[in-house]
C-alpha positions in Angstrom: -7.5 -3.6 16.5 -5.3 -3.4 19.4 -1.3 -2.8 19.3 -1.0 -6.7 20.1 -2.6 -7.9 17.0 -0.6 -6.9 14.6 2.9 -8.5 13.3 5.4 -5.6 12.8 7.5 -6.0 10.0 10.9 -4.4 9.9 12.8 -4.0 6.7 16.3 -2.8 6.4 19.2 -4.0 3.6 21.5 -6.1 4.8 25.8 -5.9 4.4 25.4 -7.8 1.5 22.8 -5.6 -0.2 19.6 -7.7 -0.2 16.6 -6.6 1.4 15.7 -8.3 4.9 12.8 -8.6 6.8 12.6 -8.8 10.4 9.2 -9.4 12.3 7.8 -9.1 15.4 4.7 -10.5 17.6 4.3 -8.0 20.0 5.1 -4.1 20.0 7.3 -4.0 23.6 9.4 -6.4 21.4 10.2 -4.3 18.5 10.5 -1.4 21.4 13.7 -3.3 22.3 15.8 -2.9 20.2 14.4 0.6 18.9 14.3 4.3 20.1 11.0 5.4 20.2 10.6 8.8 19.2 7.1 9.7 18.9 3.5 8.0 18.4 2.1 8.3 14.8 -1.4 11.2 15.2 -1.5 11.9 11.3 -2.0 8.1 9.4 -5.0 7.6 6.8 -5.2 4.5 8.5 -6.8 5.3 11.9 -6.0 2.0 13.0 -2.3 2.8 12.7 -3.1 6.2 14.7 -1.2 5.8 17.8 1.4 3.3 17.1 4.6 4.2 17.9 6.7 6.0 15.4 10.9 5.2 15.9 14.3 6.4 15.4 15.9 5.7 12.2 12.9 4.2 10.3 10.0 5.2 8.6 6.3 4.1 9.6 4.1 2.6 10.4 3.1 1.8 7.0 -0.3 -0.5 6.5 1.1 -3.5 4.8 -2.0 -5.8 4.4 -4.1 -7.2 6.9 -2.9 -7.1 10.2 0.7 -6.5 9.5 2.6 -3.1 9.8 6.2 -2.4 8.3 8.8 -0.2 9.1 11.4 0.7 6.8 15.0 2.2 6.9 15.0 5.7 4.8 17.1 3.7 1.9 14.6 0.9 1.4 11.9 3.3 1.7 13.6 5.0 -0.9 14.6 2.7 -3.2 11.1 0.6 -2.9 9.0 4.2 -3.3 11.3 5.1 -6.7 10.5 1.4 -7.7 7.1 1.6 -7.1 6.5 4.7 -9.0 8.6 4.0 -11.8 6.5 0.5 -12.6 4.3 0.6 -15.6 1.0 0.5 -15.5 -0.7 -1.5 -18.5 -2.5 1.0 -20.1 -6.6 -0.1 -21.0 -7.9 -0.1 -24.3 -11.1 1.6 -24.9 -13.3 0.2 -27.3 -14.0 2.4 -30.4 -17.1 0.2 -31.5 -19.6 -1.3 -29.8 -20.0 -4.8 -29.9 -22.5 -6.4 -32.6 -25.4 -6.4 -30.2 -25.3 -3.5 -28.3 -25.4 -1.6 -32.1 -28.8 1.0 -32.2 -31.1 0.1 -34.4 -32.5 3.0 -36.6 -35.7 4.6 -35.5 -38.5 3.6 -37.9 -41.4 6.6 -38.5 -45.0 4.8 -38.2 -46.1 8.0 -40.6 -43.2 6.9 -43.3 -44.0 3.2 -42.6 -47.8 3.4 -43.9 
């Protein structure tokens, strides 16, 4: 997937606290109003390998198909202590097994005559 088709996805808090998102068609956009600094050689997703990396914010970061998101260090913080602290809903395992999946005894044919 080239540069081009992905929307970038900036997210920074605002003044007044709340979380904003900013996004962006096209790379030389975001480029603008950003310092590059580097270009990202170490992602698990190779098709983020190569994307720039910028001054100030953390990413690229996959953030579904065809979108990447940058984020300022607090958000990243804030959303990654969020994100770990959620519960998970644990799964109950089943200590019987249902009606028909029961083994039926094993019958002798010597016993049996």
């Amino acid at each position: 997937m080239s540069q081009d088709k992905f929307v970038y996805r900036v997210v920074t808090r605002g003044t007044d606290g709340e979380i904003s998102t900013k996004e962006y068609l096209r790379i030389d956009t975001l480029e603008k109003s950003h310092t590059q600094v580097g270009i990202d050689d170490c992602s698990t997703d190779l098709a983020l390998r190569g994307l720039p990396v910028f001054q100030g914010l953390i990413g690229p970061i996959p953030d579904g198909k065809g979108f990447v998101r940058y984020e300022s260090p607090e958000v990243f913080e804030t959303l990654t202590k969020e994100w770990t602290n959620t519960k998970i809903p644990r799964r109950r395992r089943r200590t019987a097994k249902p009606e028909g999946l029961q083994a039926q005894p094993v019958r002798d044919p010597l016993l049996d005559a």
